[in-house]
C-alpha positions in Angstrom: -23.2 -56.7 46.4 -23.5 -59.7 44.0 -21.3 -60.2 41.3 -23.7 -58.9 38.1 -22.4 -61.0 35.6 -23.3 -64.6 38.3 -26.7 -62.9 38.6 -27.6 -62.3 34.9 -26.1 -65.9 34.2 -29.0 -67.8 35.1 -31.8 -68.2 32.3 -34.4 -67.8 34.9 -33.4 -64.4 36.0 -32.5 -63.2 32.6 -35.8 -64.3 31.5 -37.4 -61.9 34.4 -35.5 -59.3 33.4 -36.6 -59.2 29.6 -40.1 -59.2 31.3 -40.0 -56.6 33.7 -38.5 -54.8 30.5 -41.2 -55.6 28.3 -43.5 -54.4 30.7 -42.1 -51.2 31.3 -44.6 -48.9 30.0 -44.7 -45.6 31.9 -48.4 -45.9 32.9 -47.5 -49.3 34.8 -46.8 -49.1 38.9 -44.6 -52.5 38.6 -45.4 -56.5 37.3 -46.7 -58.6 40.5 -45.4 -61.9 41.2 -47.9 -63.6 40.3 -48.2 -62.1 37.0 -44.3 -63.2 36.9 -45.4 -66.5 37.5 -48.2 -66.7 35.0 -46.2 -65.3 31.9 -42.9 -67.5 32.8 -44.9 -70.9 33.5 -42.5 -70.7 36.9 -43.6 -72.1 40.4 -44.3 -69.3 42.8 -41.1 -70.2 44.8 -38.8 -70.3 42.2 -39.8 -66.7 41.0 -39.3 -64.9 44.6 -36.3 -66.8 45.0 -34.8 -65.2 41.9 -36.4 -61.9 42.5 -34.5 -61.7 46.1 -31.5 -62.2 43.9 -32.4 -59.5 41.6 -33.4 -57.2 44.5 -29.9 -57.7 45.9 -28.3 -57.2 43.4 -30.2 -54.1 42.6 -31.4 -54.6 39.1 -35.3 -54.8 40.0 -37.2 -52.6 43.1 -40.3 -53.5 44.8 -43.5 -52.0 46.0 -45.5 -53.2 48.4 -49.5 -52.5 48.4 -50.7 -55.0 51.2 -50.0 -58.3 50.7 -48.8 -58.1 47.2 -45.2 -57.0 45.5 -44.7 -55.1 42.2 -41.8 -55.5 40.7 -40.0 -53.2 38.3 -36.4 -52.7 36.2 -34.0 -50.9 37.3 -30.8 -51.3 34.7 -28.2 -48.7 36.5 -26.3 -52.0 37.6 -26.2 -53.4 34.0 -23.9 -50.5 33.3 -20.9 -52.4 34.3 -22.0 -55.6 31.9 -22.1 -52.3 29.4 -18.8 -51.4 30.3 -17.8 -54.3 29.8 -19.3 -55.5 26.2 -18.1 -52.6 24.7 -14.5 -53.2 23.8 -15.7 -56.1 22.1 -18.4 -54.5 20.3 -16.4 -52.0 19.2 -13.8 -54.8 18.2 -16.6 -56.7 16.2 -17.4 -53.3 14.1 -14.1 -52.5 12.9 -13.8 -56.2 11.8 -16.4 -55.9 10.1 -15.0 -52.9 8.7 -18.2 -51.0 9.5 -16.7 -48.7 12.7 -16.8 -46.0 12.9 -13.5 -43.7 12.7 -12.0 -43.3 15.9 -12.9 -40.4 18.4 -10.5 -38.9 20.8 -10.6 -40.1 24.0 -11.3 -36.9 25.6 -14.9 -37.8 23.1 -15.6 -40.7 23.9 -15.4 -40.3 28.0 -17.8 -37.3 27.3 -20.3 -39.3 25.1 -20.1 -41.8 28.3 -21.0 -39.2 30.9 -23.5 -37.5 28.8 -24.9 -40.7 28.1 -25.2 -42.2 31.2 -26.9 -38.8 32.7 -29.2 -38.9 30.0 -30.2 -42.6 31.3 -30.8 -41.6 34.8 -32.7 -38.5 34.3 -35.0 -40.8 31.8 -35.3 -43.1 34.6 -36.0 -40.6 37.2 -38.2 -39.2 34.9 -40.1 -42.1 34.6 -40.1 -43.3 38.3 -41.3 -39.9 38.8 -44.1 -40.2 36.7 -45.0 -43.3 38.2 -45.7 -41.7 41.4 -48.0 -39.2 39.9 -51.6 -39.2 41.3 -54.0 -40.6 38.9 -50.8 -42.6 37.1 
């Protein structure tokens, strides 16, 4: 598997993420290529090319209906960038003086788990939804 922070460091990408995002509505079945295409002002090429890296990576899924690919979000893998940014998030707020007071560890590895479940059933949820005759 890629590396997650190479794969959101290109503009291109990120900008296809924020997209997918945006169009993330429950009632949609994925963002087609060439819709990608359109709203970014991107050749054709460039936007599978990145896609494929997205896919691999496993922050976007496909569907396929004939000859044409939907795209959609799937954020589980921006977890570790999460990970990651929070330390220094948390660092940032009690500079600022606007933390809030410690929790106990024990706390804050719940808060994470519950968290994090609460994520994936929403997603789950949603998929599901998506698959829903008449959706």
């Amino acid at each position: 598997m890629a590396d997650i922070f190479g794969v959101i460091a290109d503009a291109t990408r990120r900008d296809i993420l924020r997209l997918l995002l945006d169009h993330s509505a429950p009632a949609e079945s994925g963002t087609s290529v060439s819709q990608i295409v359109h709203e970014l002002g991107v050749s054709q090429p460039t936007v599978s090319k990145h896609l494929k890296v997205l896919r691999e990576a496993g922050l976007v899924s496909v569907r396929e209906d004939g000859q044409h690919r939907y795209y959609s979000l799937s954020s589980a893998p921006l977890d570790e960038v999460e990970d990651w940014l929070m330390p220094f998030q948390d660092a940032a707020a009690d500079a600022d003086g606007v933390g809030i007071p410690a929790l106990p560890v024990q706390a804050v590895h719940a808060a994470d788990v519950v968290g994090r479940a609460a994520a994936s059933v929403n997603h789950a949820v949603a998929a599901a939804l998506k698959r829903l005759p008449g959706r």
